[in-house]
C-alpha positions as CSV (number, residue, x, y, z in Angstrom):
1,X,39.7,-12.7,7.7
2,X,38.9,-12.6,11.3
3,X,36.3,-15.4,12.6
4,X,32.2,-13.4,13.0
5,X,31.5,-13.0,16.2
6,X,27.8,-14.1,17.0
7,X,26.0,-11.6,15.4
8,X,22.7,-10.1,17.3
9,X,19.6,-10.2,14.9
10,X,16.1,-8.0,15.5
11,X,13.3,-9.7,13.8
12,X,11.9,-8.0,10.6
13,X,8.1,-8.5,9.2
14,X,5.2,-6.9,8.5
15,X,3.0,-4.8,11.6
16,X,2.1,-4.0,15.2
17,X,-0.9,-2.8,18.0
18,X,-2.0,0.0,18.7
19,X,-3.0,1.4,22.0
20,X,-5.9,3.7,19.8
21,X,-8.5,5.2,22.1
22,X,-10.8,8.2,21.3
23,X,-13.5,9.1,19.1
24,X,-14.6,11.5,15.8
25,X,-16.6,14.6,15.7
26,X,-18.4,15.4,13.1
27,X,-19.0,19.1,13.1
28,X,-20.0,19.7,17.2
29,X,-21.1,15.9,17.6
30,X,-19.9,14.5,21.2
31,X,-16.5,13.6,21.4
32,X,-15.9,9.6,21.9
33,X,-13.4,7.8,24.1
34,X,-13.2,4.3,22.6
35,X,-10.3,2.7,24.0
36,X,-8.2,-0.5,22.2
37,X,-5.7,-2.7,24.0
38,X,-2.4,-2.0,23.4
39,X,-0.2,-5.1,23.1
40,X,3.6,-5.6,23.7
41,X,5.6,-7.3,20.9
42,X,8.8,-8.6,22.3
43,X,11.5,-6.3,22.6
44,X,14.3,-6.8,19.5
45,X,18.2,-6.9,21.3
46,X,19.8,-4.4,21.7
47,X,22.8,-3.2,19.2
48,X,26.1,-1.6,20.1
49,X,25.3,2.1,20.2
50,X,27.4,4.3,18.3
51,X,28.6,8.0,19.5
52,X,25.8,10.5,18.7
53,X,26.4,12.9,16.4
54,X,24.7,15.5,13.9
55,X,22.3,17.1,16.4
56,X,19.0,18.4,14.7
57,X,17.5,21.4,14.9
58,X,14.1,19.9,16.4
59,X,12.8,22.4,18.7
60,X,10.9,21.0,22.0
61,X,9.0,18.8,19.9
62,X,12.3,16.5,19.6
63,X,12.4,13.5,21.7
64,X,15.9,12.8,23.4
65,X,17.4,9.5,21.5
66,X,17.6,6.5,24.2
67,X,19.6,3.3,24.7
68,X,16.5,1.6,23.3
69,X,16.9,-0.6,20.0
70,X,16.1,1.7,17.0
71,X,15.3,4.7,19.2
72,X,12.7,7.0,17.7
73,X,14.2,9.9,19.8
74,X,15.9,12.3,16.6
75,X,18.1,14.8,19.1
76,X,21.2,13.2,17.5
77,X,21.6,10.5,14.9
78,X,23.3,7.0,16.2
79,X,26.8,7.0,14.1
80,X,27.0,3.4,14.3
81,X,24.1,3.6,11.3
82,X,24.8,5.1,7.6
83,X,22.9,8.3,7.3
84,X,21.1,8.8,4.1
85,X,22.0,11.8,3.5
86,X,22.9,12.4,0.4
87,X,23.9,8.6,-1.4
88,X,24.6,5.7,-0.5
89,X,26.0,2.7,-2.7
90,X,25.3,-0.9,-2.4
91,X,27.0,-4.4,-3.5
92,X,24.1,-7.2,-3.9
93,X,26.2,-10.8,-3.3
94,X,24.3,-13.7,-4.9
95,X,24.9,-16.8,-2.9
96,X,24.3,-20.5,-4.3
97,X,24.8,-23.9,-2.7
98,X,26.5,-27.3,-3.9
99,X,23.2,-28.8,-3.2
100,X,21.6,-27.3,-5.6
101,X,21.5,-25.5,-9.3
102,X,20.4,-22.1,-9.2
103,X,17.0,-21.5,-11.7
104,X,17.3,-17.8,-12.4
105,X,20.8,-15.9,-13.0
106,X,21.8,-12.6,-10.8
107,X,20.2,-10.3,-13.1
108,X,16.7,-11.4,-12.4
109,X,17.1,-11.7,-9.1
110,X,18.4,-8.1,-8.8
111,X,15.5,-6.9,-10.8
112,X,13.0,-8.3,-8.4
113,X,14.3,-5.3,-6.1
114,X,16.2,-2.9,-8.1
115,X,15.3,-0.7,-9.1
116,X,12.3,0.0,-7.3
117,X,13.9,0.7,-3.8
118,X,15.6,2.9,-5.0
119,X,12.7,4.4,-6.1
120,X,10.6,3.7,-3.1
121,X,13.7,5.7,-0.8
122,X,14.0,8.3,-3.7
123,X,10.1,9.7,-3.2
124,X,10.4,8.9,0.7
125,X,13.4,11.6,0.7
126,X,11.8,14.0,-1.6
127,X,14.7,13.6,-4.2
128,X,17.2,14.1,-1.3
129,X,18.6,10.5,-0.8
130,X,19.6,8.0,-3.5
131,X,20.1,4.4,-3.1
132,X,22.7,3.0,-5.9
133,X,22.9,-0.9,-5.7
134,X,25.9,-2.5,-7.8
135,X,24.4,-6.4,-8.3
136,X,27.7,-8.5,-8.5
137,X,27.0,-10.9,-12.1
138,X,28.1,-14.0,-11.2
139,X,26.9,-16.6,-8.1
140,X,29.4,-17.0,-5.3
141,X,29.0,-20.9,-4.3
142,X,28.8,-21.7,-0.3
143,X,31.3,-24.1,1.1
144,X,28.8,-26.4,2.5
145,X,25.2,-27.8,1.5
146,X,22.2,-24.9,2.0
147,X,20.4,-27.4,4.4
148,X,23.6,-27.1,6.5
149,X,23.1,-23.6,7.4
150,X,19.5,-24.3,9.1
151,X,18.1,-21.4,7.7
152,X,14.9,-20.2,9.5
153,X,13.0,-16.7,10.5
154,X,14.5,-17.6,13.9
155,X,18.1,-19.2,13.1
156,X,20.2,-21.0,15.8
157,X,23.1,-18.2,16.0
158,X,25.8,-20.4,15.3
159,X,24.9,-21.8,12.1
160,X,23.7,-18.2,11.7
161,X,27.1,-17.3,12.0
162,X,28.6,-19.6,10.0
163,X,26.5,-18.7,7.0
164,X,27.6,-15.1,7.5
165,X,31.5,-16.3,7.7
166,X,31.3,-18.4,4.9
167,X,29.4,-16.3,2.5
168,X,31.8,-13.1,3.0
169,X,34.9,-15.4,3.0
170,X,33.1,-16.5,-0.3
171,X,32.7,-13.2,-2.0
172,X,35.9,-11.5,-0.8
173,X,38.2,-12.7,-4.1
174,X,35.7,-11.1,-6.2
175,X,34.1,-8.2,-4.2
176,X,35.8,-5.0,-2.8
177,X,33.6,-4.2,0.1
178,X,35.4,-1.0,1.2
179,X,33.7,0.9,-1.9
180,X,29.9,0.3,-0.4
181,X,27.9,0.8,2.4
182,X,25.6,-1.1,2.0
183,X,25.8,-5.2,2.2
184,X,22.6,-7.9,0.5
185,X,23.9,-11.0,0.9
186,X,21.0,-12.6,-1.4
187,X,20.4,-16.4,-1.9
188,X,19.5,-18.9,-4.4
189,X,15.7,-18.9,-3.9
190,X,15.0,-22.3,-5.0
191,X,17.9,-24.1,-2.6
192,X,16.1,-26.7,-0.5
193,X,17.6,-24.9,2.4
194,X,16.6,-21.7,2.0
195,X,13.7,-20.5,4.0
196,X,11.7,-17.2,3.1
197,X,10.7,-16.4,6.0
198,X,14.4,-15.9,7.3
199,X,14.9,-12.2,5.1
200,X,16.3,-9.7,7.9
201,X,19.3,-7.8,8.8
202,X,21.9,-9.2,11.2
203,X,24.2,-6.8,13.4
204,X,27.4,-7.7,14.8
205,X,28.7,-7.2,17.4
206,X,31.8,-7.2,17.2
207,X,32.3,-6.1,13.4
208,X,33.9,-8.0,10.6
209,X,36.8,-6.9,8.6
210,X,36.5,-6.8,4.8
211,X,39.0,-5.4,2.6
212,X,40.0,-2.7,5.5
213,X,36.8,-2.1,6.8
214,X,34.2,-3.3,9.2
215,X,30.9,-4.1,8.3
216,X,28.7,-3.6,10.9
217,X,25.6,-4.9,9.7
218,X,24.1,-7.5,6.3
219,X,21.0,-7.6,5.1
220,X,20.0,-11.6,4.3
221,X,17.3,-12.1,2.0
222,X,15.7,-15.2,1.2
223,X,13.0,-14.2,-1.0
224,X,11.1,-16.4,-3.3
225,X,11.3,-15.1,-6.7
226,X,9.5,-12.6,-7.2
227,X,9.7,-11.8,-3.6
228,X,6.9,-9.9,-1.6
229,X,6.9,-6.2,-2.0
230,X,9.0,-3.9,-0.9
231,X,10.5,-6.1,1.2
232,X,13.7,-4.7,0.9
233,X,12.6,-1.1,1.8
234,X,11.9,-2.5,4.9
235,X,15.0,-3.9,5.4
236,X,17.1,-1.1,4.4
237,X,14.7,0.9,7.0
238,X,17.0,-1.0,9.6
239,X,20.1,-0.5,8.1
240,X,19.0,3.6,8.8
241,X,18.2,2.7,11.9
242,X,14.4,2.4,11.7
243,X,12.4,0.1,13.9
244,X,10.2,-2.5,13.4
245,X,6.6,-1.5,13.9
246,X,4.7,-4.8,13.6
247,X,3.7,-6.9,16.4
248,X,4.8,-10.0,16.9
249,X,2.4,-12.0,18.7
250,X,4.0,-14.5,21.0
251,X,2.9,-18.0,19.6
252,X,3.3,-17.0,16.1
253,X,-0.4,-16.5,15.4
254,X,-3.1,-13.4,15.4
255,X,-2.7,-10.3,13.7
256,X,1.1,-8.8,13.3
257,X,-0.2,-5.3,12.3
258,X,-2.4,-3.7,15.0
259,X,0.1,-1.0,15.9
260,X,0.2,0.6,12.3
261,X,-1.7,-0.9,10.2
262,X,-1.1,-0.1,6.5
263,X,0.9,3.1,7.4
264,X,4.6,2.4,7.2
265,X,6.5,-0.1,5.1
266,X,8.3,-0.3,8.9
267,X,5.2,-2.1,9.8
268,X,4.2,-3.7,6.6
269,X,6.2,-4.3,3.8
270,X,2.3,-5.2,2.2
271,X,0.8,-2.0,3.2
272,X,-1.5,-0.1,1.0
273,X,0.2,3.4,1.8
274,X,4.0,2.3,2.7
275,X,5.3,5.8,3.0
276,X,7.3,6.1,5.8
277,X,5.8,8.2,8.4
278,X,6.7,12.3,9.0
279,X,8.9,11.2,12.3
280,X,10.8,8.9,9.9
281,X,11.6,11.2,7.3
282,X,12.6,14.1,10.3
283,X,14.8,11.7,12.0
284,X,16.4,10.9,9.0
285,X,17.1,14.1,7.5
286,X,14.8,14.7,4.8
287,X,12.3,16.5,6.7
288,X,13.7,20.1,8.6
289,X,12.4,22.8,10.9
290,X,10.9,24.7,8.0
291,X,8.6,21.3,7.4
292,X,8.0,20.8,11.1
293,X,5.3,22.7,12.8
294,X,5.6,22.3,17.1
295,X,2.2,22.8,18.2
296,X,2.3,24.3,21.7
297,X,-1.1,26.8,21.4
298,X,-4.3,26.8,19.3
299,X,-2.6,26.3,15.3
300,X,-4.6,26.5,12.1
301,X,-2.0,24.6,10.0
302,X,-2.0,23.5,6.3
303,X,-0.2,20.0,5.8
304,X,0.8,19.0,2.6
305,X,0.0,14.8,2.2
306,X,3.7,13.5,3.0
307,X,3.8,11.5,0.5
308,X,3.5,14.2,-1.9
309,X,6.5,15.5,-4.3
310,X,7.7,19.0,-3.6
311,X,6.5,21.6,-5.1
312,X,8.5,23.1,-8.2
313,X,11.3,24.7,-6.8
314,X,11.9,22.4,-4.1
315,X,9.5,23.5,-1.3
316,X,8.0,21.3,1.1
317,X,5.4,23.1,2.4
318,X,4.4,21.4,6.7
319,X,4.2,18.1,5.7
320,X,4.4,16.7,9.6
321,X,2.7,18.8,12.7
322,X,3.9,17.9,16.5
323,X,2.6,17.9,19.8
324,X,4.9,17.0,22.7
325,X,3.3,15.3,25.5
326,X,5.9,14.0,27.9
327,X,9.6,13.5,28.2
328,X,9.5,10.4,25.8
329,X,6.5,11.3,24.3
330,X,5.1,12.6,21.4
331,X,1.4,13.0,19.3
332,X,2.4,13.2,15.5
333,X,-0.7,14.5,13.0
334,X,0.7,14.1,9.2
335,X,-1.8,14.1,5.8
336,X,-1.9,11.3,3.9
337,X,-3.1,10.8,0.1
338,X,-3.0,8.9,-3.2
339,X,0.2,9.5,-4.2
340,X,3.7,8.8,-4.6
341,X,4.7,6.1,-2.1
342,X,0.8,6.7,-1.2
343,X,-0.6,6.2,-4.1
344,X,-2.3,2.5,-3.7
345,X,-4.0,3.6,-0.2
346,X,-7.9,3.4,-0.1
347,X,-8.2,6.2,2.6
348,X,-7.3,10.1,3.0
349,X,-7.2,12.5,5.7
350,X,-5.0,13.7,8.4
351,X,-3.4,10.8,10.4
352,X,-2.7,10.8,14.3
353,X,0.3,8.4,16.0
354,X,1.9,8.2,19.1
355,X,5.4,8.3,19.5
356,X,7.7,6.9,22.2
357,X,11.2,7.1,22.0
358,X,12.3,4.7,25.2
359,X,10.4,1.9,23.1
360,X,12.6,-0.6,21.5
361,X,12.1,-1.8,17.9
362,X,8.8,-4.3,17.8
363,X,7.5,-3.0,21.0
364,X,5.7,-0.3,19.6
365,X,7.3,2.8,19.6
366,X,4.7,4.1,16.9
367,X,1.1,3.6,17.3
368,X,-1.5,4.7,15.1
369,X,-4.6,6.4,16.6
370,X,-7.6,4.7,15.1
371,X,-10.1,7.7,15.1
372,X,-13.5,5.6,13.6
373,X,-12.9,2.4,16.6
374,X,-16.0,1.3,15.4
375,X,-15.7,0.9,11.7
376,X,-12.9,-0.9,9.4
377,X,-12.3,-0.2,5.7
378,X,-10.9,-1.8,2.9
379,X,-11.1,-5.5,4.3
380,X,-10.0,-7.0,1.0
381,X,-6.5,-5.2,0.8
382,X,-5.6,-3.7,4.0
383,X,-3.2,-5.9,6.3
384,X,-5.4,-4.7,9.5
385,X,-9.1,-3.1,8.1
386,X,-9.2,-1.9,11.6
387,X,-6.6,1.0,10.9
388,X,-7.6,1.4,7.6
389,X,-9.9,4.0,8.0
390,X,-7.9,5.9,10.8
391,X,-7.2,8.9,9.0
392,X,-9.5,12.1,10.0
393,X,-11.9,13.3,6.7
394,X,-12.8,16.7,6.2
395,X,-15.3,18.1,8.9
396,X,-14.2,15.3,11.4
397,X,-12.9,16.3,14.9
398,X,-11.2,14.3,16.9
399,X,-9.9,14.6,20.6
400,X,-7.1,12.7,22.1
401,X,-8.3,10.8,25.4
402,X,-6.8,11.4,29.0
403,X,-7.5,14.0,31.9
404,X,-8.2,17.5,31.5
405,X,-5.5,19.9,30.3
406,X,-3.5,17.0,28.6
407,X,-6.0,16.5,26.1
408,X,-5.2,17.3,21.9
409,X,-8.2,18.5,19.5
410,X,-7.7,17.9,16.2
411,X,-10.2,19.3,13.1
412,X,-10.1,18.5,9.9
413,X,-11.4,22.0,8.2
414,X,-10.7,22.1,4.6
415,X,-9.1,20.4,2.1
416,X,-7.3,22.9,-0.1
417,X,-7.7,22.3,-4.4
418,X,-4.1,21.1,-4.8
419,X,-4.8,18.2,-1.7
420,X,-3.4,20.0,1.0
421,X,-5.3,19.5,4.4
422,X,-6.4,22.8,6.5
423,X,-6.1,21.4,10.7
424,X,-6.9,23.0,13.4
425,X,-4.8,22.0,16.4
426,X,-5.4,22.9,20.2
427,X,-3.4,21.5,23.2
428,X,-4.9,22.2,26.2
């Protein structure tokens, strides 16, 4: 087994800001322009692009893919990331120390996240995608003590390394790791060692061989027992090569979620509605042209909440509606509702982001238009009560700030009785 290269690591966690000016209309009240700072997280490093491949059929409102980290452009798809197309399957390694004797076997471990992401990435896809993870039953025992890996959120990249080189050498007698796609490398929770806080995914890049294959990328977790939720959603959001959307502010303190808020378990892994935004689910595949609407003109449109299951039969109904406003740029408007992923969030209506596809991963390349600036909602569960309520209700109007003839109106008209949303859309 060839030595690991220093891998390059982007920073997992929980949120972002967001850049959210404007202002609600209710019925003909006057518009608002409310406008929010819009803070810069700092930019995750880059990763080895792959060759692009699998061009969509995206219509004008697809933004070209860029060299940035976790590009949100969705012309082509990155081949250096699995797509989740159809299935993918996993191995779950269970690492353990010499320092230190393991309190729960690899079973209960494996049920602390298995099998709901599986679940999580089975209602995100519509049925379309399935996540199988194979949890291997025994520990594999590191050469060296956990303390003398210096695990932390933000690990010294050669001890990083040498965690990675040893725990792979470790599981390679027992593990064939050219039948998955997927690699969680998962430690004993309770190892003095072992910090929490250090659960992301590390890239390489220069890949490893295993069993005559590379592996490209491991997810590490570190999780307590039980860990948070749907940490590993997140983390396998990477491995698909999803950004970060959190904020991470620079000293370490002050909110982590004012780009998204509550709104995708790429921001928050404790959101209230995790669902991963429409622009996720088109970039990945699970959303197509006959679920996309590209708004160029006046368009009364009827979005089903994206969260929702299909209806019988398979159809999707518009679930996300589009608005290009630059070469990189792009206004999103989706529906969002108790259900499915969805299904704990204290809010409803039709929610507005911007998109930016030259933005790297954790510096904001989503950013969730709060349209009530002046109110907050659900302070004892939301992650940022700010965005909580950003979602336009029934009879609101909202209209996106800037100069004349670049401006978006959005009007929430009806709500239909099976929980669609009827929105009218004008670009000027």
């Amino acid at each position: 087994m060839s030595p690991i290269p220093q891998p390059e690591v982007y920073v997992e966690g929980q949120q972002s800001p967001a850049g959210t000016p404007g202002g609600v209309e209710r019925g003909r009240l006057r518009a608002t322009a409310a406008a929010l700072t819009s803070l810069m997280a700092l930019a995750a490093t880059s990763l080895v692009a792959g060759p692009a491949v699998a061009k969509n059929s995206a219509g004008p409102c697809a933004l070209p893919r860029t060299s940035a980290h976790h590009s949100l452009g969705l012309d082509t798809w990155n081949a250096g990331y699995p797509r989740p197309a159809s299935r993918l399957d996993a191995v779950m390694v269970f690492v353990s120390f010499p320092d230190s004797v393991p309190n729960h076997d690899p079973g209960e471990l494996a049920t602390d996240h298995f099998p709901a992401t599986s679940t999580f990435f089975d209602r995100a896809s519509y049925g379309r995608f399935k996540l199988r993870a194979d949890p291997q039953p025994a520990w594999v025992v590191m050469p060296k003590a956990s303390t003398a890996y210096g695990i932390s959120r933000d690990w010294e990249p050669k001890k990083r390394s040498a965690y990675m080189r040893d725990a792979i050498a470790a599981a390679d007698p027992t593990v064939d790791f050219s039948r998955y796609d997927i690699v969680y490398l998962v430690a004993d929770p309770d190892a003095p060692g072992v910090d929490s806080d250090a659960t992301k995914v590390v890239n390489f890049e220069h890949p490893l061989s295993a069993d005559g294959v590379d592996i490209r990328r491991v997810v590490t977790v570190f999780e307590r027992h039980p860990p948070d939720r749907n940490v590993l959603a997140h983390e396998t959001g990477h491995v698909f090569d999803l950004p970060d959307l959190y904020h991470r502010p620079v000293d370490g303190k002050g909110d982590w979620d004012t780009y998204v808020g509550d709104w995708d378990v790429m921001g928050s892994q404790f959101g209230m509605a995790p669902d991963l935004f429409g622009w996720h689910k088109w970039k990945l595949g699970w959303l197509d042209e006959r679920a996309v609407r590209c708004v160029t003109r006046e368009e009364l449109i009827t979005l089903e909440p994206i969260a929702a299951a299909p209806a019988p039969g398979g159809g999707l109904g518009t679930r996300l509606a589009v608005v290009r406003t630059g070469p990189g740029t792009a206004l999103a408007i989706e529906a969002r509702a108790a259900t499915g992923n969805d299904a704990s969030t204290c809010t409803e209506g039709v929610l507005l982001y911007r998109i930016q596809s030259d933005t790297a991963s954790g510096g904001g390349p989503v950013e969730v238009i709060d349209t009530h600036p002046n109110s907050e909602a659900c302070w004892d569960q939301s992650v940022y009560p700010e965005l909580a309520d950003a979602p336009l209700r029934v009879g609101e109007m909202f209209t996106m700030p800037g100069t004349p003839g670049e401006r978006t109106r959005v009007e929430v008209a009806d709500r239909t009785p099976g929980g669609a949303f009827t929105v009218r859309i004008t670009t000027a």
